[in-house]
C-alpha positions in Angstrom: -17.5 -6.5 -38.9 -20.4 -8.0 -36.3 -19.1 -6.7 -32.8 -19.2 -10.1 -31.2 -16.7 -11.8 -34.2 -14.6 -8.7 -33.5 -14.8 -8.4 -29.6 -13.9 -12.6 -29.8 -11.1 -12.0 -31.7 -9.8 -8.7 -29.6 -10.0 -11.2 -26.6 -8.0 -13.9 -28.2 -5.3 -11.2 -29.3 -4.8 -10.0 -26.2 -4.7 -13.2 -24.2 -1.6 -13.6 -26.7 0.5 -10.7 -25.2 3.3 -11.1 -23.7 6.0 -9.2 -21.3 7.5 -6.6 -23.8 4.5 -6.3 -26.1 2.4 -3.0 -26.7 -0.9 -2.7 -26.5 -2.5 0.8 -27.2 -6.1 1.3 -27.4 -8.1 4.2 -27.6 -11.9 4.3 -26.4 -15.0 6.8 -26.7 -17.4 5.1 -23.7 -15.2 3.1 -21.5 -17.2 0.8 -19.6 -15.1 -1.3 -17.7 -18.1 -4.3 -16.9 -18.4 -4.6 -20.5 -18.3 -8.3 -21.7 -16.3 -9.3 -24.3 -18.0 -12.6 -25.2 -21.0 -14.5 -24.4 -19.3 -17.7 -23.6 -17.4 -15.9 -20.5 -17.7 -13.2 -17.7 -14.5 -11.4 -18.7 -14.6 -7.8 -19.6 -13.2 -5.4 -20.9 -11.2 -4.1 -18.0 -10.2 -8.2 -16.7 -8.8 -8.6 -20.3 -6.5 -5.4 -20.1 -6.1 -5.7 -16.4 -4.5 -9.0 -16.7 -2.5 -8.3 -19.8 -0.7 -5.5 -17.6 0.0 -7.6 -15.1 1.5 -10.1 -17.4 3.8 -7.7 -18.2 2.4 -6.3 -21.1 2.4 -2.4 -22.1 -1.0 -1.3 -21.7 -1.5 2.7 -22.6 -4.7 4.0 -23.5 -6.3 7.3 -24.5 -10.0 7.5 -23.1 -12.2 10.6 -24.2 -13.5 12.2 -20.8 -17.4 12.0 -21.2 -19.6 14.8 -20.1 -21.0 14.2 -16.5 -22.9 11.4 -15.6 -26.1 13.7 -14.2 -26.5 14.0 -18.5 -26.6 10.1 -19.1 -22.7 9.9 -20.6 -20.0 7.7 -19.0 -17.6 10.6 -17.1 -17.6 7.7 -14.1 -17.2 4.6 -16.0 -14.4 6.2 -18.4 -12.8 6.7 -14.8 -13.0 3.9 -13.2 -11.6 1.8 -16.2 -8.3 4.3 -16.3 -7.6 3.8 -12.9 -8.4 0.2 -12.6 -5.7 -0.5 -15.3 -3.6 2.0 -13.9 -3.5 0.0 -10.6 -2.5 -3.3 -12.5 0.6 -1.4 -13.9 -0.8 0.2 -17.5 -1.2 3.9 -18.3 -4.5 5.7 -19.4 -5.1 8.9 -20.2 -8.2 10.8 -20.0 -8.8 13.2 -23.1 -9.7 16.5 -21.2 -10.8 18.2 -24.6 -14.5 18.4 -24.5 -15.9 20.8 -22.6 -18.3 20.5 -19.7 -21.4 21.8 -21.4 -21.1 20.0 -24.4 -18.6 20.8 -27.4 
């Protein structure tokens, strides 16, 4: 599947949650600024931001990148935890790689 028809229709699901409903998501590079669609600014971390705040169940597992000094996404995997964490979801960070590299 193209990643924008995908990325649209992730959007569009999510807008759909509700209070009560699950969403669990799992995510290698976690970018929070990145943009779902081209017609709008929201991101990733609006879309599941607001969905928690709607009440929904928002739990995610987030591999925990190398360090940023080697080019991968330690601080944006972060930042998108925590800034769904404030709006009332849960995300882990998957401590299993180590710091030099598998």
């Amino acid at each position: 599947m193209h990643g924008a028809v995908y990325f649209a229709e992730l959007a569009r699901c999510v807008r759909a949650l509700r209070r009560g409903d699950l969403l669990l998501f799992t995510d290698w590079r976690g970018d929070p600024d990145e943009r779902l669609t081209a017609e709008d600014d929201t991101t990733i971390a609006d879309l599941f931001c607001a969905a928690a705040e709607r009440g929904v169940d928002v739990r995610g597992l987030v591999w925990r990148s190398h360090w940023d000094r080697l080019a991968f996404s330690a601080e944006e995997n972060e930042h998108l935890g925590e800034q769904i964490e404030r709006a009332g979801g849960e995300v882990l960070l998957d401590m299993r790689v180590r710091t030099g590299g598998s």
